[in-house]
C-alpha positions in Angstrom: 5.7 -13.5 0.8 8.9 -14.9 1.1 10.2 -13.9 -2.2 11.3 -10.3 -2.0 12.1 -9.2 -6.0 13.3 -5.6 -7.5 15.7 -2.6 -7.4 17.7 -2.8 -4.3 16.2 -6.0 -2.5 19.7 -8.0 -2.3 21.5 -4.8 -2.5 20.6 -3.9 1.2 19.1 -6.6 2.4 15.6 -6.2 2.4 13.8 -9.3 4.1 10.3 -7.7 5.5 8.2 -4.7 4.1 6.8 -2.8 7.0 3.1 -2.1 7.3 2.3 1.5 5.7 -0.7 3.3 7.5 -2.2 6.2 5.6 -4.2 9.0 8.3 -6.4 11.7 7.3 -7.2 14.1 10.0 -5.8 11.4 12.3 -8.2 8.8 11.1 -6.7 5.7 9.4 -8.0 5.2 6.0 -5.6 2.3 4.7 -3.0 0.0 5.6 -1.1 -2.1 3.4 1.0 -4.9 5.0 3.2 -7.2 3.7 1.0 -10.7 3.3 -1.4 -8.4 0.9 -2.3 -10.1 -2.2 -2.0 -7.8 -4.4 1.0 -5.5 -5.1 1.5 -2.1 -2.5 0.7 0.4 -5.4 -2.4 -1.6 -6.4 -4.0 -2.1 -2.9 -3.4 1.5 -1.6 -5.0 3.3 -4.8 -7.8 0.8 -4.1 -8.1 1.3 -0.6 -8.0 5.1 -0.9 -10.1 5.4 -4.1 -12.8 3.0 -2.3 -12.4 6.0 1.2 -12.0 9.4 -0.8 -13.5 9.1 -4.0 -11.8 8.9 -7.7 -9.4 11.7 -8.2 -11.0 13.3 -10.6 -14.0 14.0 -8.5 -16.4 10.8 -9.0 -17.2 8.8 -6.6 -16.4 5.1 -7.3 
């Protein structure tokens, strides 16, 4: 979106977030990139939790 918000956005200019790509053993198992319609935070512990399991152990 269009409307970047919080700590430091105006303060350095921040107009695009950059895809993030998550590997395990060279394998992608998430990427987040900007038009995402849910929060960075949100989506990756989705992603990841939905690929490797619940942290404590469970399976989802």
């Amino acid at each position: 979106d269009q409307d970047k918000q919080g700590a430091g956005v105006d303060e350095y200019g921040i107009e695009f977030i950059p895809p993030v790509v998550i590997e395990r053993n060279g394998e992608e198992v998430a990427r987040f990139v900007e038009d995402e319609p849910v929060p960075i935070a949100v989506y990756l512990a989705d992603r990841l939790e939905a690929v490797l399991g619940h942290p404590n152990g469970n399976a989802t």
